[in-house]
KEMAR-310689 format. One record per atom (N, C-alpha, C, O): residue in one letter; x, y, z. Coordinates in steps of 0.001 Angstrom, whole numbers, padded with zeros to 6 digits, always signed. Layout:
<rs>
aXYZ
...
</rs>
This chain:
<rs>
x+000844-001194+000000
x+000000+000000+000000
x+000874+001237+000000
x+001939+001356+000606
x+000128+002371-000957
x+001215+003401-000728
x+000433+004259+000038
x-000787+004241+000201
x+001550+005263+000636
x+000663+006656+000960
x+000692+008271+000810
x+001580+009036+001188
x-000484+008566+000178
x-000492+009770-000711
x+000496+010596+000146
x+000483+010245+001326
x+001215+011444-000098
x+002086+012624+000267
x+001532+013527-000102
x+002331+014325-000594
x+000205+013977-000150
x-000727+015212+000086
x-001533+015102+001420
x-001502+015999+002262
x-002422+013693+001599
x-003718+014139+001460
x-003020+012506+003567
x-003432+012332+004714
x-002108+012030+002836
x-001771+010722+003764
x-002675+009938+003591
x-002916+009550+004735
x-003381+009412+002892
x-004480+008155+002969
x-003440+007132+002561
x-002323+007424+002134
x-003907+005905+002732
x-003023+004777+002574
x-004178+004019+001462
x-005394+004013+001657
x-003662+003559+000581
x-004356+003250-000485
x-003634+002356-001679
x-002700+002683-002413
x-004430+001038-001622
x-004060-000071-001925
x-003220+000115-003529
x-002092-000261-003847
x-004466+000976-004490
x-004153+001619-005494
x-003260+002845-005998
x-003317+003487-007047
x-002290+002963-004724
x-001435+004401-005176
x-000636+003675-006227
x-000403+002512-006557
x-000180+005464-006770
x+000284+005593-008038
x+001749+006696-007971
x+001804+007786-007402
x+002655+006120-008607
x+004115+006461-008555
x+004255+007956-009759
x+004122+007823-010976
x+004459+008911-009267
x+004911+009771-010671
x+006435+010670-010126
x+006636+011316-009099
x+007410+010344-011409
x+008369+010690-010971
x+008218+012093-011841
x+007433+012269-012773
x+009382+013267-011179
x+009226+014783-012012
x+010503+015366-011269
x+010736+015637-010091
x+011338+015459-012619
x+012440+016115-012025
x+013572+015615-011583
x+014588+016241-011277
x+013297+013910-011538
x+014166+012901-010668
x+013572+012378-009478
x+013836+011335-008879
x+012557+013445-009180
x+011908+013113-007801
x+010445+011609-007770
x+009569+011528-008630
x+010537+010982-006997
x+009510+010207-007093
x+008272+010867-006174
x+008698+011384-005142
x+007080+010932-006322
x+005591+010922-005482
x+005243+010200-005475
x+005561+009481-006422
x+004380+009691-004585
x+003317+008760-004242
x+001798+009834-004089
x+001670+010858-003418
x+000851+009182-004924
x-000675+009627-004954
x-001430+008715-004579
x-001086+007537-004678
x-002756+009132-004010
x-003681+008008-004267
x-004913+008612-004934
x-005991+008108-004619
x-004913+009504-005710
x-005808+010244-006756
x-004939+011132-007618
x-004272+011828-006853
x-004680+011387-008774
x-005115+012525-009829
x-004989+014040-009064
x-003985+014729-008886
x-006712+014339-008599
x-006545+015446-007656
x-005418+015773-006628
x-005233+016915-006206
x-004774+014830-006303
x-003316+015218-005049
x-002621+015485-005807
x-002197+016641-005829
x-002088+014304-007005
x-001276+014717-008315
x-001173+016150-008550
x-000202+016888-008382
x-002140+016368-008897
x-002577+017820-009517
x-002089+019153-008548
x-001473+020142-008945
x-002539+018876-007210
x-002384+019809-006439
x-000836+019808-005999
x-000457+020835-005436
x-000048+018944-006158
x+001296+018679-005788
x+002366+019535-006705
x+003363+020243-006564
x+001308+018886-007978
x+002681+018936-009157
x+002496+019657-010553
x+003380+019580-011407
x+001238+020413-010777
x+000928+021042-011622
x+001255+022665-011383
x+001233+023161-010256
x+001570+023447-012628
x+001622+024636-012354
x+000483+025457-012113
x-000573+025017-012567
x+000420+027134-011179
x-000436+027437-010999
x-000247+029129-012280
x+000748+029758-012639
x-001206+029232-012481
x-001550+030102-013289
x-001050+031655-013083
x-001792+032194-012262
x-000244+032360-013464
x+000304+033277-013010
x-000487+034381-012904
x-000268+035270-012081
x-001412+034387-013696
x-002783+035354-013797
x-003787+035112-012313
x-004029+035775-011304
x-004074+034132-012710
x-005817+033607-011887
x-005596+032444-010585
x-006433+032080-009759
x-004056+031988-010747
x-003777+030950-009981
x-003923+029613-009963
x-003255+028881-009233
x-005033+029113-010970
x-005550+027722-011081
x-004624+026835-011563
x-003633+027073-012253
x-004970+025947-011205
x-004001+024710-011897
x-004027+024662-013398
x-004972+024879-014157
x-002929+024368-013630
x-002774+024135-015437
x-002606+022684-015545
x-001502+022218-015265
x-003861+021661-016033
x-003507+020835-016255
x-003424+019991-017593
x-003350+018776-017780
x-003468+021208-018563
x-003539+020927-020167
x-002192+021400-020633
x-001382+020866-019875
x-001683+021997-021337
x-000552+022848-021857
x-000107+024068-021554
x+000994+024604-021424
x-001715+024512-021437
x-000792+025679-020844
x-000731+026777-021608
x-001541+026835-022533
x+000184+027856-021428
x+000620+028732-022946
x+001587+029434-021932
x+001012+029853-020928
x+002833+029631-021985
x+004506+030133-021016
x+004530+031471-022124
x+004409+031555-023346
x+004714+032288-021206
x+005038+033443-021861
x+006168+034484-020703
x+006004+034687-019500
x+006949+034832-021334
x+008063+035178-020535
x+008840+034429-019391
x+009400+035126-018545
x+008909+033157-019310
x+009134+032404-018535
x+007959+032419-017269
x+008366+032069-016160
x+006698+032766-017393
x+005581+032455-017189
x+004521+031266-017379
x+004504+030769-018505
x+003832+030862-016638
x+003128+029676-017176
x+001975+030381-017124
x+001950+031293-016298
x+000908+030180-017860
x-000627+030903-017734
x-001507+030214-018450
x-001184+030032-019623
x-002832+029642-017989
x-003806+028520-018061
x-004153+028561-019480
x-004182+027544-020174
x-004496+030084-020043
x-005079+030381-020938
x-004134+032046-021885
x-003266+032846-021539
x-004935+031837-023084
x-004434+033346-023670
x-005044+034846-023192
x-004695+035949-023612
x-005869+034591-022377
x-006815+035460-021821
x-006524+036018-020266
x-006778+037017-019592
x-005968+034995-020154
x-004583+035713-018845
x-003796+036471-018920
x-003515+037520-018341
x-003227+035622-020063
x-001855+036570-020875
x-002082+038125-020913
x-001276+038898-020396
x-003428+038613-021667
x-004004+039447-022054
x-003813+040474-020661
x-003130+041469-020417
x-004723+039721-019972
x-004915+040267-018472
x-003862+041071-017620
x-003971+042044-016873
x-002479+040050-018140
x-001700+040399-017290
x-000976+041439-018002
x-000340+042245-017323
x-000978+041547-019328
x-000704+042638-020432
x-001363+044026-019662
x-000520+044793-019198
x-002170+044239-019567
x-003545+044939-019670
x-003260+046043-018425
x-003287+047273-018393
x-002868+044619-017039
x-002693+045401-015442
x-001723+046439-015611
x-001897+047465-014955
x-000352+046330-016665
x+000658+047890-016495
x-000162+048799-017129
x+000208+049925-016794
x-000914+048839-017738
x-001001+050337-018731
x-001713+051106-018238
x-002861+050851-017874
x-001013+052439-018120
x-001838+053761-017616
x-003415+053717-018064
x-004040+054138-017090
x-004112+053465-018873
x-005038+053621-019369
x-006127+052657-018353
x-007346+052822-018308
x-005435+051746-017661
x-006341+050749-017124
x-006404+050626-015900
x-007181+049855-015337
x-005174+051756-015038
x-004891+051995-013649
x-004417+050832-012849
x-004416+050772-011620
x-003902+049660-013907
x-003414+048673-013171
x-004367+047871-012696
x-003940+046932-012024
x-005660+047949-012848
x-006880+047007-012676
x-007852+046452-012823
x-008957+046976-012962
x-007537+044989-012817
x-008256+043961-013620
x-009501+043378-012659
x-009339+043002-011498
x-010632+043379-013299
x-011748+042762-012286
x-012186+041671-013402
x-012694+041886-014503
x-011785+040240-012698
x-012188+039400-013659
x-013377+038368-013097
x-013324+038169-011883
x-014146+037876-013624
x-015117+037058-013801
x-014298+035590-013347
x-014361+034799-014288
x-013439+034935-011986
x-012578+033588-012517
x-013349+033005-012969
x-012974+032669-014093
x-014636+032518-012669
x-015628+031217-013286
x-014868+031361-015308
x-014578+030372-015981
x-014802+032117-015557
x-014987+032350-016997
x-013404+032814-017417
x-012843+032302-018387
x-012828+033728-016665
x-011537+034430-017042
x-011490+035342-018229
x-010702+035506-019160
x-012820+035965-017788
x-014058+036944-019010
x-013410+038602-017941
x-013188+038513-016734
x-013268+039631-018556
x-013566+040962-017549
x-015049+040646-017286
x-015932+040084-017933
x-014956+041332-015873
x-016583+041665-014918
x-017452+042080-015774
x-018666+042001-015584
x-016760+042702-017096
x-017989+043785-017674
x-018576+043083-018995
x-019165+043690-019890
x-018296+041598-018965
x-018281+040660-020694
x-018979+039447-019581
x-019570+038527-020146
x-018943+039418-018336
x-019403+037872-018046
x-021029+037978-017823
x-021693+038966-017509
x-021538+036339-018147
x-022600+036354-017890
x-023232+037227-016703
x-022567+037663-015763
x-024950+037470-016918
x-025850+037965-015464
x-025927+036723-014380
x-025562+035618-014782
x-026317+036840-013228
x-025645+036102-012654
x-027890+035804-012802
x-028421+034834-012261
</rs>
């Protein structure tokens, strides 16, 4: 039996992922994820598709990118109010 190094459950079915040289022990995906995935430099979320790296940045989506473009410019006072459900501006997301 292994045991997750997130979450400690002991679980008949753990699963080995090595990264870096390093070995983990999981007993879900979700610990995986929360262990060893990058977090979004914009919004924070886990990236667990590709991704898109921009400046030695990792960011979930192109709409981050944007975002994080967006926060320097005088024109925008440095502030972003985003919608996370969507990663839409406040002023494009659905009525609630």
């Amino acid at each position: 039996m292994g045991i997750c190094e997130v979450c400690g459950n002991s679980y008949e079915r753990a699963f080995s992922v090595t990264m870096d040289g390093v070995d983990h022990t999981f007993d879900c995906f979700e610990c995986a994820i929360h262990a060893l995935a990058p977090a979004c430099a914009h919004c924070g979320c886990r990236v667990i598709g590709h991704g898109v790296e921009e400046e030695g940045e990792i960011y979930c989506c192109n709409a981050c990118i944007r975002y994080e473009d967006r926060a320097g410019r005088p024109e925008d006072h440095g502030t972003i109010v985003a919608d996370p459900a969507s990663h839409r501006p406040a002023a494009f997301a659905e009525p609630s």
